[in-house]
LODO-239358 format. One line per 4 residues: number of its first residue (from 1); their letters; for each residue x, y, z of N, C-alpha, C. Coordinates in nm, 3 decimals. Layout:
% residues N
NUM	A	X/Y/Z/X/Y/Z/X/Y/Z  ...
% end
This chain:
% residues 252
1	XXXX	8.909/-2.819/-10.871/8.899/-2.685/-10.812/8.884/-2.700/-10.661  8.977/-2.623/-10.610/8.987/-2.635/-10.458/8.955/-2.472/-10.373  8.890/-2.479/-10.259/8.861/-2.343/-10.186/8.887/-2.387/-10.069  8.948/-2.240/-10.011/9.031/-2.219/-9.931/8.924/-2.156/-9.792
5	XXXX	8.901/-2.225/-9.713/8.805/-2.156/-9.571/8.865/-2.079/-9.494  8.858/-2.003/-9.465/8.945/-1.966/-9.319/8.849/-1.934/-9.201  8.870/-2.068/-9.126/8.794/-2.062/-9.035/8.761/-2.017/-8.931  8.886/-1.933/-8.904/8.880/-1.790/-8.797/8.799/-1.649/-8.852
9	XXXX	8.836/-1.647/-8.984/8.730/-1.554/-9.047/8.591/-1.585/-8.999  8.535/-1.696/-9.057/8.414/-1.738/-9.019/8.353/-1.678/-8.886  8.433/-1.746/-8.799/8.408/-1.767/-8.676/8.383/-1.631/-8.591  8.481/-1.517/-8.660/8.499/-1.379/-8.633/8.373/-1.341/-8.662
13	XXXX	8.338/-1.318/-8.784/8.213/-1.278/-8.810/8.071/-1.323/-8.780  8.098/-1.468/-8.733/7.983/-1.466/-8.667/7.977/-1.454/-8.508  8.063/-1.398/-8.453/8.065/-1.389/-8.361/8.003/-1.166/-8.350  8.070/-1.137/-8.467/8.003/-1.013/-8.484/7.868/-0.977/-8.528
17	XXXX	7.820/-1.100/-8.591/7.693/-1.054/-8.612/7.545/-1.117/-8.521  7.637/-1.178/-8.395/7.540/-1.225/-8.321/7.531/-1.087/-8.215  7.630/-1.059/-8.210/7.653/-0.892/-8.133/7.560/-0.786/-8.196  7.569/-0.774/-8.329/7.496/-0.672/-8.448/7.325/-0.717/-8.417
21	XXXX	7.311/-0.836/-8.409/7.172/-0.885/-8.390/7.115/-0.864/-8.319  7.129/-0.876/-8.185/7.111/-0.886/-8.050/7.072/-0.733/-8.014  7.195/-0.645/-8.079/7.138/-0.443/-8.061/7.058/-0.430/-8.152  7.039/-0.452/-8.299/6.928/-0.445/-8.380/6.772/-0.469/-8.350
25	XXXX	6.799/-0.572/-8.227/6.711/-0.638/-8.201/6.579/-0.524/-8.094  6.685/-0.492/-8.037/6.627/-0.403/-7.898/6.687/-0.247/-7.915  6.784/-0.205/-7.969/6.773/-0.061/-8.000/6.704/-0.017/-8.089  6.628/0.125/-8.053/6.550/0.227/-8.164/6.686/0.260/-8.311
29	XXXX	6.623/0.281/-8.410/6.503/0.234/-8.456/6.480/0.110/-8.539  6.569/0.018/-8.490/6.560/-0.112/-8.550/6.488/-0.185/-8.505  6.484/-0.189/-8.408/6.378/-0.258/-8.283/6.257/-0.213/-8.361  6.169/-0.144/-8.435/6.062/-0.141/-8.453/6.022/-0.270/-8.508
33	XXXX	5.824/-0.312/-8.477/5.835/-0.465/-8.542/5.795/-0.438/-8.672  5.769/-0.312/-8.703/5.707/-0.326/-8.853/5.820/-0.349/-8.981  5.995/-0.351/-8.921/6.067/-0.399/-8.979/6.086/-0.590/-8.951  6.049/-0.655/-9.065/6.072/-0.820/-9.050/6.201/-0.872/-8.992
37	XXXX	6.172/-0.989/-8.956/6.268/-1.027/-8.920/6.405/-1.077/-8.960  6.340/-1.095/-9.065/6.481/-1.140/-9.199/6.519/-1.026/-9.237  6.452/-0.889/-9.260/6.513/-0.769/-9.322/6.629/-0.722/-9.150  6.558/-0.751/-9.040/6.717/-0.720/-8.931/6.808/-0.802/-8.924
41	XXXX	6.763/-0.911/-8.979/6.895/-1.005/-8.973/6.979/-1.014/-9.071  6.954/-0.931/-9.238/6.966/-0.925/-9.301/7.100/-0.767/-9.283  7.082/-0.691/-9.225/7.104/-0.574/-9.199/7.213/-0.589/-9.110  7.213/-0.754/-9.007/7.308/-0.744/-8.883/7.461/-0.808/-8.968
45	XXXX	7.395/-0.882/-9.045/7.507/-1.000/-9.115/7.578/-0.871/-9.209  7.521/-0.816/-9.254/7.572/-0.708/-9.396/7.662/-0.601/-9.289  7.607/-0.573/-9.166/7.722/-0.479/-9.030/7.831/-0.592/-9.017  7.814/-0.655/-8.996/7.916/-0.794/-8.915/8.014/-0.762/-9.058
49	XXXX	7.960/-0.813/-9.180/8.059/-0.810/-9.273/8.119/-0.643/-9.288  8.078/-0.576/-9.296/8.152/-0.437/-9.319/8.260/-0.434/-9.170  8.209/-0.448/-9.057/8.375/-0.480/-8.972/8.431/-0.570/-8.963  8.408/-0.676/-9.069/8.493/-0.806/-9.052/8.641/-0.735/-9.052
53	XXXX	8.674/-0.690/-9.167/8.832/-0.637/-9.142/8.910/-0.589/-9.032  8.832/-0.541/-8.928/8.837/-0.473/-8.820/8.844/-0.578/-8.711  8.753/-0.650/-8.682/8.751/-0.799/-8.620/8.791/-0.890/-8.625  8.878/-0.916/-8.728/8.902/-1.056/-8.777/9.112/-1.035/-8.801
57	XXXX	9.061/-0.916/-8.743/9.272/-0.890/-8.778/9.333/-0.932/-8.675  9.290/-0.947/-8.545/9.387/-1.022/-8.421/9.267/-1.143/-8.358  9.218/-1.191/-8.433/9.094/-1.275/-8.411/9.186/-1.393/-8.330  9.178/-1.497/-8.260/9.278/-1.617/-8.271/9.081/-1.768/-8.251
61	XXXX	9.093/-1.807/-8.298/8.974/-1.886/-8.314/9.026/-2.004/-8.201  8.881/-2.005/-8.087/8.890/-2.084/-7.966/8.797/-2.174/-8.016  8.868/-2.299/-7.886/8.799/-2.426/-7.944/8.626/-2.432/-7.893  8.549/-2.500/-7.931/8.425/-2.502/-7.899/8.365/-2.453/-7.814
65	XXXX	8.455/-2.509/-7.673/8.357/-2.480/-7.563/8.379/-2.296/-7.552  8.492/-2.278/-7.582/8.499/-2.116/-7.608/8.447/-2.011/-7.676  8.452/-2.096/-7.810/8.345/-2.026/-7.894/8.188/-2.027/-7.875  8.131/-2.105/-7.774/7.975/-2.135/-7.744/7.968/-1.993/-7.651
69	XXXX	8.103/-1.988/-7.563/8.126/-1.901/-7.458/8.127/-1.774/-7.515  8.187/-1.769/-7.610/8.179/-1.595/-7.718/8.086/-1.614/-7.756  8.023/-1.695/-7.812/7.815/-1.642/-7.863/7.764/-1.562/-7.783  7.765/-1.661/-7.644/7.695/-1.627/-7.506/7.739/-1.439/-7.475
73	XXXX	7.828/-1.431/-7.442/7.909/-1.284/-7.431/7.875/-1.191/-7.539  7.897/-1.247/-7.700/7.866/-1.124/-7.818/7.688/-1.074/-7.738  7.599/-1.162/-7.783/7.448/-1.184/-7.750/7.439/-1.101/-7.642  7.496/-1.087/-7.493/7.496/-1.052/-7.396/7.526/-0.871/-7.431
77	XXXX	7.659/-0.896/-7.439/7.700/-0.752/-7.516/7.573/-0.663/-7.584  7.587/-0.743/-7.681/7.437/-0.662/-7.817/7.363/-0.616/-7.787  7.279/-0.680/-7.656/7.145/-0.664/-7.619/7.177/-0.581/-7.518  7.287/-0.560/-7.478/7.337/-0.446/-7.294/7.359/-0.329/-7.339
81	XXXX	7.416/-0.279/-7.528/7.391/-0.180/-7.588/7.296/-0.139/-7.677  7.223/-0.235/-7.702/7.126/-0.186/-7.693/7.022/-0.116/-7.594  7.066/-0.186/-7.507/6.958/-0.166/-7.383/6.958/0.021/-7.345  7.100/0.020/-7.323/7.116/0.172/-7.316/7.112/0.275/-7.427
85	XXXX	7.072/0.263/-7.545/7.052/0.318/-7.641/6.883/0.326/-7.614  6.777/0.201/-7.645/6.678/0.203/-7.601/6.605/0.296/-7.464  6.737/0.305/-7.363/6.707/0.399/-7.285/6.728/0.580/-7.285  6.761/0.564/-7.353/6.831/0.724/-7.405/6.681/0.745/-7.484
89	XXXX	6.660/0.675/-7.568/6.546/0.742/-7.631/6.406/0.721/-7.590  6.394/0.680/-7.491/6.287/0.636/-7.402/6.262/0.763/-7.362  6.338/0.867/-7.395/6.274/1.026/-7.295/6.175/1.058/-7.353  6.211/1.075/-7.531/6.050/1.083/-7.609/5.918/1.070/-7.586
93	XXXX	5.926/0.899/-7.533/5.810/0.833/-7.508/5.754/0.898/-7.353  5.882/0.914/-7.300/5.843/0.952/-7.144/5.773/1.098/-7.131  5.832/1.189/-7.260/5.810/1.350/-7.226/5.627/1.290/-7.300  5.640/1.218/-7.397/5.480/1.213/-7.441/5.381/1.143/-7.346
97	XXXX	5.424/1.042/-7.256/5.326/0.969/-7.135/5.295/1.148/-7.042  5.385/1.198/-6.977/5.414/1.319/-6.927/5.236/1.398/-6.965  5.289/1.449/-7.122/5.179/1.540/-7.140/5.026/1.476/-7.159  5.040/1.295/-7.178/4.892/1.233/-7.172/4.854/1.246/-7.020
101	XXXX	4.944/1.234/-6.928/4.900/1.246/-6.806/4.817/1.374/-6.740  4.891/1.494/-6.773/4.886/1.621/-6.720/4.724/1.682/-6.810  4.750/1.648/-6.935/4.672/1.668/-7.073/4.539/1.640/-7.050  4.553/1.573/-7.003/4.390/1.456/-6.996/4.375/1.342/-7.125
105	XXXX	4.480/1.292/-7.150/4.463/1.223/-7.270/4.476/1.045/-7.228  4.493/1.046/-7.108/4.553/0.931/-7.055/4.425/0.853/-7.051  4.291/0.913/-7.041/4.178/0.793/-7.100/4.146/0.712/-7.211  4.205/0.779/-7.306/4.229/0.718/-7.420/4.354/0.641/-7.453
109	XXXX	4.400/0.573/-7.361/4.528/0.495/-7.307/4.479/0.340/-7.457  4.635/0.341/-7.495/4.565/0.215/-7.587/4.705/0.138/-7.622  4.722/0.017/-7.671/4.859/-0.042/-7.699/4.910/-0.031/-7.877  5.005/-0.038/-7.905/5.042/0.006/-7.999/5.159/-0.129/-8.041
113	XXXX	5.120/-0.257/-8.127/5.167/-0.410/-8.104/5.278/-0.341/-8.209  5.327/-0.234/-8.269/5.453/-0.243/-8.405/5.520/-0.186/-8.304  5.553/-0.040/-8.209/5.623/0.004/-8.189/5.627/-0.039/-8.034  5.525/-0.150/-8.002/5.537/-0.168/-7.867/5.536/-0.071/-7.726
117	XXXX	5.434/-0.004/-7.756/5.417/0.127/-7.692/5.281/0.105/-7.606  5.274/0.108/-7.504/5.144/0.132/-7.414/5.093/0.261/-7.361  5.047/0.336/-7.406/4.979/0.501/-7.394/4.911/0.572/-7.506  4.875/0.668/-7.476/4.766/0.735/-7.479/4.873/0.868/-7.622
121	XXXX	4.782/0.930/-7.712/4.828/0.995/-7.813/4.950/1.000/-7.852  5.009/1.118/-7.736/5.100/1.197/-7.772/5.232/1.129/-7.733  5.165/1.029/-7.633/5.252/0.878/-7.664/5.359/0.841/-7.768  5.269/0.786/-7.839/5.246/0.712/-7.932/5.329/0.801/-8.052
125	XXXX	5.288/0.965/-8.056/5.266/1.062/-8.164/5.421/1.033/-8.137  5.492/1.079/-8.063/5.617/1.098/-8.038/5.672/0.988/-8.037  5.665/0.850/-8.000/5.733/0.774/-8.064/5.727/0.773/-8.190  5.673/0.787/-8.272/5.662/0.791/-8.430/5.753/0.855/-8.454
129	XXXX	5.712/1.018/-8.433/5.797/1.143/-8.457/5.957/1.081/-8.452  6.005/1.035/-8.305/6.107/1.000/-8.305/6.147/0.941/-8.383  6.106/0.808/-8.464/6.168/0.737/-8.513/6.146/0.849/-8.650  6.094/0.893/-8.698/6.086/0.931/-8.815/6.224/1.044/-8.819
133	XXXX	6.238/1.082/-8.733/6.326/1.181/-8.711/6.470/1.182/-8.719  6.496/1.013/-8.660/6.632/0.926/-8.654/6.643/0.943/-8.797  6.554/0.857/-8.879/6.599/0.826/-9.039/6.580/0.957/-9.109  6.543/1.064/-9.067/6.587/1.165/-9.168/6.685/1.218/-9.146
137	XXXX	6.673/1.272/-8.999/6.841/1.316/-8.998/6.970/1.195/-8.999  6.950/1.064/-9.037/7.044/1.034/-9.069/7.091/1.003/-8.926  7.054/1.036/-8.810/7.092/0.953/-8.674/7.124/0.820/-8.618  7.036/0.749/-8.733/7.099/0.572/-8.726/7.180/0.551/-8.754
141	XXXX	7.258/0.643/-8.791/7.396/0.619/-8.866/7.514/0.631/-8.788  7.497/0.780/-8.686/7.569/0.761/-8.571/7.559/0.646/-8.488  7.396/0.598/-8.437/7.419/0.496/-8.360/7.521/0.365/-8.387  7.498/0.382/-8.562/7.551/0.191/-8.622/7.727/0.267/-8.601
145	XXXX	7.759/0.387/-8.619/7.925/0.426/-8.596/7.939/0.395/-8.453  7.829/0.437/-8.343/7.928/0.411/-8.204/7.912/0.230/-8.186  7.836/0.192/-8.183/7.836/0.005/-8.223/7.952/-0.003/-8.315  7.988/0.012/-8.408/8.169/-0.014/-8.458/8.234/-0.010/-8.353
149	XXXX	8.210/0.105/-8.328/8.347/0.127/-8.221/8.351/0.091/-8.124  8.224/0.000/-8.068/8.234/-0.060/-7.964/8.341/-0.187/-8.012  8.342/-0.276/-8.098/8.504/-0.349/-8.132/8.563/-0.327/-8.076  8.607/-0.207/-8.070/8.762/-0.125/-8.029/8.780/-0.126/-7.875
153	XXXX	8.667/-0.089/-7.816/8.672/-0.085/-7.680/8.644/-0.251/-7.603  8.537/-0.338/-7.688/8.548/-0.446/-7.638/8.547/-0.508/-7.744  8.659/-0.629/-7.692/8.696/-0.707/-7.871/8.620/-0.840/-7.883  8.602/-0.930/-7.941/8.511/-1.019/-7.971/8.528/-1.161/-7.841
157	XXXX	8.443/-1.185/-7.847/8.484/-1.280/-7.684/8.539/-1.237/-7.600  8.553/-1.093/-7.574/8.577/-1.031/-7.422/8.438/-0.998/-7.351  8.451/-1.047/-7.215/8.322/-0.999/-7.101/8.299/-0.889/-7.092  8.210/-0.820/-7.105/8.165/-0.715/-7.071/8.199/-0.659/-6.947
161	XXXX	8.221/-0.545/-6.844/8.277/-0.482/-6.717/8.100/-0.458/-6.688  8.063/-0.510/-6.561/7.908/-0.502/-6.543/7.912/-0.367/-6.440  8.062/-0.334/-6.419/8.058/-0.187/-6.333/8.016/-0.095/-6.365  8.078/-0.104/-6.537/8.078/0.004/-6.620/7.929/0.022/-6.691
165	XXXX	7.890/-0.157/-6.678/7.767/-0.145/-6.769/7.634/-0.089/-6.674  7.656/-0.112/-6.521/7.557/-0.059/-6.448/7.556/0.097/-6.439  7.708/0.166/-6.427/7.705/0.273/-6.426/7.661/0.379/-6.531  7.671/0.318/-6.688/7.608/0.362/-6.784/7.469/0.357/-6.812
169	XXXX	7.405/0.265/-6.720/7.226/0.251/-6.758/7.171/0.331/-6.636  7.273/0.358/-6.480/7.262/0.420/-6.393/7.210/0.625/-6.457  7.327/0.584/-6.566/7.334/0.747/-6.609/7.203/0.752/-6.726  7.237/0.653/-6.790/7.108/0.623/-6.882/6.954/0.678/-6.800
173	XXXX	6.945/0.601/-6.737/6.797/0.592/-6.616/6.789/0.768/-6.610  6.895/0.828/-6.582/6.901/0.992/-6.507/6.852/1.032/-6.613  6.960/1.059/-6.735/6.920/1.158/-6.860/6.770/1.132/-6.937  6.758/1.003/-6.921/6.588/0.977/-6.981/6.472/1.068/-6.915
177	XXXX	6.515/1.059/-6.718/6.410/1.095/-6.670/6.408/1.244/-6.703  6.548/1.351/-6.712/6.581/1.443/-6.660/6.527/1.538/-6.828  6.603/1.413/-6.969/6.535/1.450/-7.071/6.334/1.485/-7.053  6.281/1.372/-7.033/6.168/1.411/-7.069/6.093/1.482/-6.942
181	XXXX	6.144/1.517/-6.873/6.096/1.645/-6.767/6.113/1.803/-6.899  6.254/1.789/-6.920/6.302/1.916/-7.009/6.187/1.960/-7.110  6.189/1.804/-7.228/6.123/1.860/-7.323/5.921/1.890/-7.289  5.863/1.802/-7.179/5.746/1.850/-7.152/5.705/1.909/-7.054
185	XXXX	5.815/2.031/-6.986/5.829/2.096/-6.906/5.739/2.191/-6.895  5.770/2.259/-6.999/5.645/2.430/-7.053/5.533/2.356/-7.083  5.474/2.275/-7.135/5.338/2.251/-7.129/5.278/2.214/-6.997  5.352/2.110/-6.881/5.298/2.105/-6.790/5.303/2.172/-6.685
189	XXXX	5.369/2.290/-6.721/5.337/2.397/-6.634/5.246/2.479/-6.689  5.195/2.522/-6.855/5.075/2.555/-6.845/4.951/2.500/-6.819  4.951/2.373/-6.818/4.830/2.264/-6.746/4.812/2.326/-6.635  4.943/2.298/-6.556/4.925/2.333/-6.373/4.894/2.452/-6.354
193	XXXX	4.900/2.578/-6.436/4.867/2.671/-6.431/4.724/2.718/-6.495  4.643/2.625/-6.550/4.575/2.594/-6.598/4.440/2.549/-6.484  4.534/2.447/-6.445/4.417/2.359/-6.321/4.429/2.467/-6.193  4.530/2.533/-6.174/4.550/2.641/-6.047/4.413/2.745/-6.082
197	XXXX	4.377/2.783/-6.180/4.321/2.910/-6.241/4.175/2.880/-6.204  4.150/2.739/-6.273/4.026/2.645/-6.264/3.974/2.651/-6.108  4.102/2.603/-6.044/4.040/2.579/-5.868/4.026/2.753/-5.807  4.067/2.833/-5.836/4.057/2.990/-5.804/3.939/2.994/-5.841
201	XXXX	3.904/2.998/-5.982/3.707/3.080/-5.970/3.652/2.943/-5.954  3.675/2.824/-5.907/3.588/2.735/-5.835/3.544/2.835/-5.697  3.660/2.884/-5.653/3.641/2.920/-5.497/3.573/3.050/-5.505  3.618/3.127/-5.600/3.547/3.264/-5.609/3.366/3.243/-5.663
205	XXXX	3.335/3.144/-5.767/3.202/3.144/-5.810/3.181/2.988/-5.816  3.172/2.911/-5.689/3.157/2.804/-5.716/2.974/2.740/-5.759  2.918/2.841/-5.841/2.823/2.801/-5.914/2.850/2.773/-6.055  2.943/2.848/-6.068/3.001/2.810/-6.228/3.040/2.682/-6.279
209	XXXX	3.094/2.629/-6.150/3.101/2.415/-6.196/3.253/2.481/-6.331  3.321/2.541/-6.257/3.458/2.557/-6.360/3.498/2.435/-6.387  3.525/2.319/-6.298/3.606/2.200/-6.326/3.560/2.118/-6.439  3.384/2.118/-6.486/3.336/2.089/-6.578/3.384/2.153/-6.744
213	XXXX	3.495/2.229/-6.697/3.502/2.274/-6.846/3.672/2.249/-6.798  3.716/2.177/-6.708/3.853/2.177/-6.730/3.895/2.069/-6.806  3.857/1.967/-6.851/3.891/1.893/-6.959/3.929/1.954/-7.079  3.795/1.992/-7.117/3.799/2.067/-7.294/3.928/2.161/-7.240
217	XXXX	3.929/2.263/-7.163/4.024/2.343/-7.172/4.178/2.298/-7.194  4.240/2.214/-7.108/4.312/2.117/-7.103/4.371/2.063/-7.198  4.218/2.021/-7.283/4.291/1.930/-7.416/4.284/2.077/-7.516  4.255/2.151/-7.519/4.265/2.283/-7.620/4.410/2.334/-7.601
221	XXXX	4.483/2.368/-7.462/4.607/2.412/-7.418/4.633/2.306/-7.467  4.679/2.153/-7.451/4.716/2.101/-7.493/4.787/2.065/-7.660  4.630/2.057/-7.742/4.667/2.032/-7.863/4.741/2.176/-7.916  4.671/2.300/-7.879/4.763/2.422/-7.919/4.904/2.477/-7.891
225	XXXX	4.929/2.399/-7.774/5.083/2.420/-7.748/5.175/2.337/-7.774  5.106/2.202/-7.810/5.202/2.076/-7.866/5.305/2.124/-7.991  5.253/2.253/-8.070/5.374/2.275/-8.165/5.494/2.339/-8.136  5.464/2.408/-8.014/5.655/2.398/-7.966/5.675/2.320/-7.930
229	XXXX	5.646/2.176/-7.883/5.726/2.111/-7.881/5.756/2.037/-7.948  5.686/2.032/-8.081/5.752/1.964/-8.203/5.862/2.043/-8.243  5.849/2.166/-8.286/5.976/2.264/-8.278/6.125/2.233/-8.204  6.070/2.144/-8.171/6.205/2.152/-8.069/6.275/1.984/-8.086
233	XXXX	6.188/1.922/-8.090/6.185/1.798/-8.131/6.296/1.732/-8.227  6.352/1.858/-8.365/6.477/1.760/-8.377/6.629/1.825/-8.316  6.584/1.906/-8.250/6.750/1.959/-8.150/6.740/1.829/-8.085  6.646/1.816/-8.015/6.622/1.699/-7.878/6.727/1.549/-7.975
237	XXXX	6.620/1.542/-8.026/6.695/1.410/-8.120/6.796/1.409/-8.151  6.907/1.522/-8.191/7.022/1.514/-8.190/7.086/1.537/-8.092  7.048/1.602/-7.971/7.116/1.567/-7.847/7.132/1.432/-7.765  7.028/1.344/-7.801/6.970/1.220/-7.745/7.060/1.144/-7.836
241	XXXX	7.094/1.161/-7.967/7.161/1.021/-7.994/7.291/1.042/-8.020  7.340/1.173/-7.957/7.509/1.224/-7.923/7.548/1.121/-7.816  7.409/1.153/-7.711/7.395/1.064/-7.581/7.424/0.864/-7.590  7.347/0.870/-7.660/7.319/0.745/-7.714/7.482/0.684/-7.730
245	XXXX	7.516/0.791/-7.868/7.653/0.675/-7.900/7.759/0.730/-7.804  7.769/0.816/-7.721/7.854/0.804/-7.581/7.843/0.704/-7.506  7.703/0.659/-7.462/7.707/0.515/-7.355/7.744/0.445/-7.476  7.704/0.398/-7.630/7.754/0.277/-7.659/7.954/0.249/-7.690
249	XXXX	7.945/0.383/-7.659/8.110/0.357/-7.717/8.185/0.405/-7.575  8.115/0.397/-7.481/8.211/0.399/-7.378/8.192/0.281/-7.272  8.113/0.169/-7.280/8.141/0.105/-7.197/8.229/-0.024/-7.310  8.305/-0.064/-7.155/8.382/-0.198/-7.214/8.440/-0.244/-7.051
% end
């Protein structure tokens, strides 16, 4: 009994699933650590094989020093779309640092070693939210479709365009900041309108010691207005990972 290798197959696919690895690795919501490490690598090899057909149809298999050179490039790739995916949904985390800041919650600042998060509640709350939000609506799914289609735009051992890739994390950087201004916008303008009110009957009855009650107040506006912005929370998410698989399927 004799078997037949084809060693450009091989070679194809692992050249795709060092690509699959590398974004698994560092894009939401795979990037979380409370998924193991064998269950993402498990997940990158099982992607690699579902576009083998796709990858492996004008494949031409280079000799060593080439193929060390396509590891280097897939790896490079993986982790550069990821990177901008990771940044797209970074507004979450940013609109929740936002309201620990304004909130008064930022004393209770703490690290978070699964989701790799450094802040304070609503932090934290909203990274959760987010991710919980991806896997119900089924949003990881778009992300793993625009990663296909990155193939198409860049094929296996092609360099990445670092014009294109700066200009997409350039835009990345904008919509993150510009996202989480949007979504914790109305609360921190009732804060500021909040602390404005506080410093007024400071000046009108400054026996009252108002600023002594601007905490509690603060975190009361706070926790009571946080439900619009959960309300709103899965439009956001589906606007964010429309975003998402636009940068991953448009740079090459």
């Amino acid at each position: 009994m004799s078997f037949d290798i084809d060693q450009s197959w091989i070679e194809a696919v692992m050249l795709a699933a060092v690509r699959m690895t590398a974004f698994v690795v560092i894009a939401p919501p795979f990037s979380y650590n409370a998924f193991p490490a064998r269950v993402k690598a498990m997940v990158a090899i099982g992607l690699a094989l579902a576009v083998s057909p796709a990858v492996t149809h004008d494949f031409h298999a280079p000799d060593t020093a080439g193929f060390l050179l396509a590891l280097v490039l897939e790896a490079v790739t993986g982790a550069a779309l990821g990177f901008l995916v990771m940044l797209v949904f970074s507004a979450i985390q940013s609109a929740g640092t936002l309201i620990d800041q304004f909130g008064g919650f930022q004393l209770a600042q703490g690290y978070d070693p699964q989701a790799m998060v450094n802040g304070a509640q609503f932090t934290r709350l909203f990274q959760m939210t987010a991710l919980a939000l991806l896997f119900a609506s089924d949003g990881y799914q778009l992300v793993l479709g625009g990663l296909t289609r990155s193939f198409t735009a860049l094929p296996l051992g092609a360099a990445i365009d670092t014009g294109h890739l700066a200009e997409a994390a350039l835009t990345g950087v904008t919509q993150m900041m510009l996202a989480a201004v949007q979504i914790a916008g109305p609360l921190i303008v009732v804060l500021f309108l909040a602390d404005a009110g506080l410093g007024l009957i400071t000046r009108v009855a400054p026996a009252l010691n108002a600023f002594a009650l601007g905490f509690p107040l603060k975190i009361l506006l706070t926790v009571s207005l946080a439900g619009v912005v959960f309300v709103a929370l899965p439009g956001i998410i589906a606007a964010l990972t429309g975003q998402a698989v636009g940068l991953v399927s448009g740079v090459n």
